[in-house]
N, C-alpha and C positions, 0 to 999 in steps of 0.2 A: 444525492445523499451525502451527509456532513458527518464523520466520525467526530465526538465531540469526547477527547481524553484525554485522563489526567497524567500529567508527566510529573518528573521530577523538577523543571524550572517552566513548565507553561502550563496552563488546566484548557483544553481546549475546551473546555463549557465556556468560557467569555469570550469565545471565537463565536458564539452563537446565533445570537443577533447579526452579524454580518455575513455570515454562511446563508442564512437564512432571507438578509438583502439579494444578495448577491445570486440568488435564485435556489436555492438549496428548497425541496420540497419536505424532508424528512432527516430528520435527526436522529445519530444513534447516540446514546449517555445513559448515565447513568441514571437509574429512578429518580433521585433528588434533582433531577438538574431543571433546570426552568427551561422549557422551550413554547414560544407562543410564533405561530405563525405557520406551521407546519405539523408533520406526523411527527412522533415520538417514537423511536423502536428503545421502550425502557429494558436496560438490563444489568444485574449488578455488576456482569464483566463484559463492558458494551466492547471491547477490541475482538471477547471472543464472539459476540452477537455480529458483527461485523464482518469477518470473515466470512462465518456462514451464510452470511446475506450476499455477499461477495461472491463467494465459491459457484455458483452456477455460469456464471458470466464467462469465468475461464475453465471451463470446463469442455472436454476431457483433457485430464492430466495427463502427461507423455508417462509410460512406464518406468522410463530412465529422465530424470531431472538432474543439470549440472548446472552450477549459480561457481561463477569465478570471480571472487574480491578481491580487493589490496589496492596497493598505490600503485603499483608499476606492475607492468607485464602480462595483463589481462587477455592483449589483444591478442598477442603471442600467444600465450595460454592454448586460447580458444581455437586460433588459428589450427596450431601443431596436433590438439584434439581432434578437431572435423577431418583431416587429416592422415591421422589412425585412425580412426572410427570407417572411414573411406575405404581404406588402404585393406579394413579388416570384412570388409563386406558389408558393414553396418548402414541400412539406407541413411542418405543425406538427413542428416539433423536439421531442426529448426534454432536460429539464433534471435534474441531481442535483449538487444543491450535497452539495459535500462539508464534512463536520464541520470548525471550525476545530480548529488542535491546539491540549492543553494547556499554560493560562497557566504553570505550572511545568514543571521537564523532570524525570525523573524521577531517585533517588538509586541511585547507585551499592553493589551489595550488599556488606554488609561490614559 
């Protein structure tokens, strides 16, 4: 499944055609958008049709959710948390650092 959305400097609807090479079965966008080749999930706020298509996959949600950003000191962060959390009786947490994104953004087709 291909979320096809429109940004402020890229529209992923002309990412479409090649999502759709590239084996993508189903496309989420907006009703106007052109998709030949695959399912349509039309919607006028496809980020938010998205998600909800989404949200089964990672499901069940922990009760307590903690997301640690920034440039420096993350690992620390987390570390010094699991840590306390331990120290407080709290069972062992689960961790998944997420991939940073890429150092380039990518080009616009054309």
């Amino acid at each position: 499944m291909f979320g096809a959305f429109r940004g402020a400097r890229f529209n992923g609807e002309d990412f479409i055609p090649a999502a759709i090479q590239a084996g993508a079965v189903a496309i989420v966008a907006h009703p106007d958008a052109v998709v030949e080749g695959a399912l349509h999930f039309a919607d006028p706020e496809p980020r938010r049709l998205f998600a909800r298509l989404a949200a089964p996959f990672f499901a069940p949600v922990p009760e307590t959710l903690v997301a640690v950003t920034g440039t420096n000191g993350k690992t620390s962060t987390v570390e010094l948390t699991r840590q306390l959390w331990r120290m407080g009786g709290i069972a062992r947490p689960r961790s998944a650092p997420l991939a940073s994104p890429p150092a380039t953004k990518p080009s616009p087709p054309g």
